[in-house]
C-alpha positions as CSV (number, residue, x, y, z in Angstrom):
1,X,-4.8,35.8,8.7
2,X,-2.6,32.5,7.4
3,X,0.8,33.7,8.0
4,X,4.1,31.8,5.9
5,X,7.6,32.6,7.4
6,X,10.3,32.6,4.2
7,X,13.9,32.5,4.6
8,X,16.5,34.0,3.1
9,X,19.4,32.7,0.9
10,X,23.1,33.2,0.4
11,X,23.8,37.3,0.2
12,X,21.9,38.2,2.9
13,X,24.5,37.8,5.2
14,X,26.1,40.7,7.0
15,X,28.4,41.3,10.2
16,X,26.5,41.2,13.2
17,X,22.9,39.9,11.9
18,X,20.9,38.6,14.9
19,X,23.9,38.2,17.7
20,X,21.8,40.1,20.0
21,X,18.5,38.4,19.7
22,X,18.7,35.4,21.2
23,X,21.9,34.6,22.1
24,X,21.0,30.6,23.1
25,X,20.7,30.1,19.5
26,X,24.5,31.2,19.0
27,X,25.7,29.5,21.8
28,X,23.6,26.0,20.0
29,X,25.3,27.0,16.6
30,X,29.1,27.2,18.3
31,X,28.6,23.9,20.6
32,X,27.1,21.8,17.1
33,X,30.0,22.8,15.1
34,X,32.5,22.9,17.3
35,X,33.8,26.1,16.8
36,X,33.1,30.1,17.3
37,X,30.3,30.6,14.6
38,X,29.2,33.4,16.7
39,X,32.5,34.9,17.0
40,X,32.8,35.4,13.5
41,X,29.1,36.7,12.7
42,X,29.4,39.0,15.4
43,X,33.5,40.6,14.4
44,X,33.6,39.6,11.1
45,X,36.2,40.3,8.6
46,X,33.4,40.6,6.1
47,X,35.3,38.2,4.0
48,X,35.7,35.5,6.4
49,X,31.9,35.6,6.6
50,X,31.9,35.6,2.7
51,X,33.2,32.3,2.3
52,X,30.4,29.8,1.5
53,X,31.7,26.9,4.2
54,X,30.8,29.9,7.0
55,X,28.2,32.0,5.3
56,X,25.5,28.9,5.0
57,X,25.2,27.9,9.2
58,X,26.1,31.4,9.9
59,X,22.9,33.1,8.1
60,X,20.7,29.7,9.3
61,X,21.9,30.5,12.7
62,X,21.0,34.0,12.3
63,X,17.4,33.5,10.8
64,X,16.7,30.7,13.4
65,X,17.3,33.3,16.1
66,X,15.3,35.9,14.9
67,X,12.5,33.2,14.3
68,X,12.8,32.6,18.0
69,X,12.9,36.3,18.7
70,X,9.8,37.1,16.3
71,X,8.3,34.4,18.4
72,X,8.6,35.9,21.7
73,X,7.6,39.2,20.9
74,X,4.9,38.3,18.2
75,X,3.1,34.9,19.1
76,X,0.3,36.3,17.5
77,X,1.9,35.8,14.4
78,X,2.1,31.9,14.3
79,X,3.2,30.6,10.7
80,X,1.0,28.3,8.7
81,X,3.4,27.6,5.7
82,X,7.0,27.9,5.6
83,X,9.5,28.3,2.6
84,X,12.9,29.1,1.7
85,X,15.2,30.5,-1.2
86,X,18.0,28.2,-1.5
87,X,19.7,27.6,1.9
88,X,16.9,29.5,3.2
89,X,15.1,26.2,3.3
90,X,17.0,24.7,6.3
91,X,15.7,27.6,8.0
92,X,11.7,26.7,6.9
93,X,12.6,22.8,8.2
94,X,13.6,23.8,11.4
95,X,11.1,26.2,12.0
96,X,8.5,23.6,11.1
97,X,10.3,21.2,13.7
98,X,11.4,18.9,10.5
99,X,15.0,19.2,11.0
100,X,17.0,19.6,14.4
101,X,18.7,22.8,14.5
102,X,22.1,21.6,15.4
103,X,21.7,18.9,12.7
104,X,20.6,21.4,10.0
105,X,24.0,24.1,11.2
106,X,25.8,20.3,10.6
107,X,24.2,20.1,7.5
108,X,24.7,23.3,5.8
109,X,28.6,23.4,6.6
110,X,29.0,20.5,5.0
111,X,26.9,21.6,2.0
112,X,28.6,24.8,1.8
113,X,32.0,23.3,1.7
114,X,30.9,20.7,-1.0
115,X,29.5,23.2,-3.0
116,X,32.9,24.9,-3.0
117,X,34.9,22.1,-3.6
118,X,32.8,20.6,-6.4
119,X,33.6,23.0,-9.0
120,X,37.5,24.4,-9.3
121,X,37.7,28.1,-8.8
122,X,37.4,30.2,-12.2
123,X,35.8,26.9,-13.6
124,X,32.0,27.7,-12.9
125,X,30.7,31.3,-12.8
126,X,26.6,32.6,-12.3
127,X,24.8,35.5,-14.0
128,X,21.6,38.0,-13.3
129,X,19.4,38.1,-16.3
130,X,16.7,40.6,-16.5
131,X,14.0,40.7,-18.5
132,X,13.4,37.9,-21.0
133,X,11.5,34.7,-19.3
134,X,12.5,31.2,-18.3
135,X,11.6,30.2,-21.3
136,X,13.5,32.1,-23.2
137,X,16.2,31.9,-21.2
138,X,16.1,27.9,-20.7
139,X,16.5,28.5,-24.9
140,X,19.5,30.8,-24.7
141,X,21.5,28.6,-22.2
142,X,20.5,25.5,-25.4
143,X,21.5,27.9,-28.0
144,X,24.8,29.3,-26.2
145,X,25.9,25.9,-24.6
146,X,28.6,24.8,-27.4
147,X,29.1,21.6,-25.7
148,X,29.4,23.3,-21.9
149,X,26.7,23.4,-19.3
150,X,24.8,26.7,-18.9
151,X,21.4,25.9,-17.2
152,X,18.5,28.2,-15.4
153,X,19.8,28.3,-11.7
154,X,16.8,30.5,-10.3
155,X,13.5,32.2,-11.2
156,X,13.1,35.1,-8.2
157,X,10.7,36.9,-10.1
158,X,9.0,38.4,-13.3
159,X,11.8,39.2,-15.7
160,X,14.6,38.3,-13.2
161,X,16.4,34.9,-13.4
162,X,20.0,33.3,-12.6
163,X,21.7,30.8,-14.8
164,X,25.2,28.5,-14.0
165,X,27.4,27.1,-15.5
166,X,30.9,26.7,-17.1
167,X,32.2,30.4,-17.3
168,X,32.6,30.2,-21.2
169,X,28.9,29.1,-21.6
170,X,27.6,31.6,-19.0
171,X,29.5,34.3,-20.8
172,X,28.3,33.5,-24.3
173,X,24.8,33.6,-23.2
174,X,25.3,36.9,-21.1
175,X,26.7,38.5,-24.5
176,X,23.9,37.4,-25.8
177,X,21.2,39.2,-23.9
178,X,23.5,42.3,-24.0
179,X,22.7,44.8,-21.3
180,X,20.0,43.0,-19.5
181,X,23.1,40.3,-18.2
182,X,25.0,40.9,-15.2
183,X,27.6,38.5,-13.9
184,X,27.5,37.7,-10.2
185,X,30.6,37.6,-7.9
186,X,30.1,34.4,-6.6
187,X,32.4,31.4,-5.5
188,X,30.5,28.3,-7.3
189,X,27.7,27.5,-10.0
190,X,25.2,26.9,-7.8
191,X,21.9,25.2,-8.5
192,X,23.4,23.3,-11.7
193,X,24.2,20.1,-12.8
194,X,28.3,20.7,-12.3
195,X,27.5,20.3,-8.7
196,X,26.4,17.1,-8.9
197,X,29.4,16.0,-6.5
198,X,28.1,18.1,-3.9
199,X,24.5,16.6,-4.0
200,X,25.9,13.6,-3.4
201,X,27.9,14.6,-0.5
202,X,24.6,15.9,0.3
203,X,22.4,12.8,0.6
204,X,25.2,10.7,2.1
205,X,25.3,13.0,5.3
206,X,21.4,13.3,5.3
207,X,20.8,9.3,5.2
208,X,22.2,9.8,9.2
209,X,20.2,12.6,9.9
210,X,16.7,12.0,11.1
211,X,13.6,13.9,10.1
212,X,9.9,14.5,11.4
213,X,7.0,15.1,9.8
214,X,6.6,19.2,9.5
215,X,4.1,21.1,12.3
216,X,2.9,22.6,9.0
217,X,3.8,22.9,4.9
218,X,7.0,23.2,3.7
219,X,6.9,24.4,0.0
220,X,10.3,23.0,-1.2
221,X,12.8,24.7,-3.8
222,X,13.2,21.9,-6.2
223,X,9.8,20.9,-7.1
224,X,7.8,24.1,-5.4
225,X,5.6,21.3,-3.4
226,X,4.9,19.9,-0.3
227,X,6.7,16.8,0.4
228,X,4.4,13.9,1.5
229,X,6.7,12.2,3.4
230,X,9.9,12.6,5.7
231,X,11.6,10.6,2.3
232,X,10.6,13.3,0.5
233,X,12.1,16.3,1.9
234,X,15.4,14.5,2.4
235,X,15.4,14.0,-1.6
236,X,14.2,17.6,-2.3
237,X,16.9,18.6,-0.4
238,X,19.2,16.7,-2.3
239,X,17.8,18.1,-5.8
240,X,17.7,21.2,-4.8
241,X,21.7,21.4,-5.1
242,X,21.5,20.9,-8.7
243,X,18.2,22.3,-9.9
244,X,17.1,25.5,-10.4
245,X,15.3,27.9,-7.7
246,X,11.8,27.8,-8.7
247,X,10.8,30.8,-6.0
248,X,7.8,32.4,-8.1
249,X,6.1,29.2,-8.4
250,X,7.5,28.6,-4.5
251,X,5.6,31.9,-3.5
252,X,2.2,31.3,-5.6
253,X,1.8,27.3,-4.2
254,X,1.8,29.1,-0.8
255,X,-0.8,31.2,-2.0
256,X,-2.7,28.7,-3.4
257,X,-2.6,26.8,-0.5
258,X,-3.9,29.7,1.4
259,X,-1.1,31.9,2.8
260,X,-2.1,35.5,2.9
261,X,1.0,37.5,4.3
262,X,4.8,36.2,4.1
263,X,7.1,37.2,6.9
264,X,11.3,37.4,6.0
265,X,12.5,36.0,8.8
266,X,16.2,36.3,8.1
267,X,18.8,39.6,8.4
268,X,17.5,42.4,5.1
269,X,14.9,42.7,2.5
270,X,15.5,40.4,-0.3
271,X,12.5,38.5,-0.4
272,X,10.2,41.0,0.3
273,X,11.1,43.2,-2.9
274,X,11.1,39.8,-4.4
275,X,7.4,39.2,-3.3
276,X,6.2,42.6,-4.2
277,X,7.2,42.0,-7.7
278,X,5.4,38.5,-7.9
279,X,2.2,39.4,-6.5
280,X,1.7,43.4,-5.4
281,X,-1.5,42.3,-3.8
282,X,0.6,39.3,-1.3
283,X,1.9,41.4,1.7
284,X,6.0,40.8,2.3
285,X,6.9,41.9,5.9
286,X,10.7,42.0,6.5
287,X,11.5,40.9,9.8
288,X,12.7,44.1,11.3
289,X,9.4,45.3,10.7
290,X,7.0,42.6,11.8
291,X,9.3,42.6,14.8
292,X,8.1,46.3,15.3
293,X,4.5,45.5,14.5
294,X,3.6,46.5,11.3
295,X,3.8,42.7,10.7
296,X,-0.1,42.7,11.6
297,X,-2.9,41.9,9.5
298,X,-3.7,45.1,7.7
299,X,0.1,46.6,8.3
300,X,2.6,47.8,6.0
301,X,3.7,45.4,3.9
């Protein structure tokens, strides 16, 4: 049984995730950033957690320990592929030895603070659209544009996608689709072109960092590929700021490329009721429960 580990995104988050599973990992976190990461995932408020600068190393943190932790108590379940929504794809490079931890907790602080910073607050805004497809979403954001950026931020699965932009623009296209819009409480456009300043924040920070060539395929947001080279990931990385989300087509190149049960490894159950509604037949284990076992071939998905 081929086995991908995926990792969660932004919203995942939650007080507490992971504190008590491998506490080295914390520790790593706090000493890299030079601050108490752990103090805050552990105590909370909720809100300090919220804010994007915090959220992005603290749920990396969190998923790297529980990759650890699944490691221990599962090395029968040793991952082939690797993916992840969004941030979530830190989390795949370091578990595919492609990115230091302590360089990637680095990383993502600075790429959550850029992302903040990029766009003015009540500038940008991010919607939920269920039900019509990318392509006919891709056509509403042309149609509803009026001169202002509204683009396709994500595709997470059948009938669900996220689009970014200006508020106006979002707005006009959410009136548009009526009842099948939903506006998300979120602090930036993410995954458009109005965060162009952050991407390039982005690749000046990652032309110091150094990479290594993956233990095994990372399927990459941007593109939903394989990078050839160590070039290659550093760039996706980069684009991956400002273009969409592609996780359906993320999901189906790990199929394709032979991965035959997907592990969450990161706090909740996003991705697997993600998965379920991509491909009913391509087993999504949360982490709490391929910790327990039922991660198996054959299990529960």
């Amino acid at each position: 049984m081929r086995v991908a580990f995926i990792f969660p995104g932004q919203g995942s988050q939650s007080v507490g995730m992971g504190v008590d599973l491998d506490p080295a990992t914390f520790e790593e976190a706090d000493d890299a950033l030079g601050y108490a990461l752990s103090a805050i995932i552990r105590d909370g408020p909720v809100e300090r957690l919220a804010q994007t600068e915090i959220t992005q190393p603290a749920l990396l943190t969190a998923s790297i320990a529980m990759a650890r932790a699944l490691e221990r108590a599962r090395p029968d379940l040793i991952p082939s592929f690797a993916a992840g929504h969004s941030l979530g794809e830190y989390g795949a490079l370091v578990a595919a030895g492609a990115l230091g931890f302590a360089d990637a907790v680095r990383l993502v602080r600075l790429r959550g603070r850029a992302m903040q910073d990029a766009v003015p607050l009540g500038v940008g805004a991010m919607a939920a659209i269920m039900g019509p497809d990318t392509a006919e979403v891709r056509a509403l954001c042309e149609a509803h544009g009026n001169g202002e950026i509204v683009e396709l931020a994500a595709h997470n699965c059948p009938g669900q996608t996220v689009i970014a932009g200006h508020v106006g623009a979002v707005d006009r296209v959410c009136e548009a689709v009526g009842s099948g819009a939903r506006r998300l409480t979120v602090s930036a456009p993410f995954h458009c072109s109005l965060l162009q300043p952050a991407a390039d924040a982005l690749q000046a920070a990652l032309a110091g960092v150094t990479l290594h060539p993956p233990r095994f395929p990372v399927v990459q947001n941007a593109y939903a590929d394989v990078a050839d080279t160590v070039d290659g990931i550093r760039a996706r990385l980069v684009d991956q700021v400002v273009k969409p989300v592609r996780w359906v087509e993320c999901v189906r190149r790990m199929q394709a490329l032979g991965a035959e049960r997907c592990i969450e490894v990161g706090p909740g159950k996003t991705l697997a009721g993600l998965g379920k509604r991509i491909d009913r037949s391509f087993a999504v284990v949360a982490f709490v429960d391929a910790l327990g076992g039922s991660g198996e071939p054959g299990g529960a998905a």
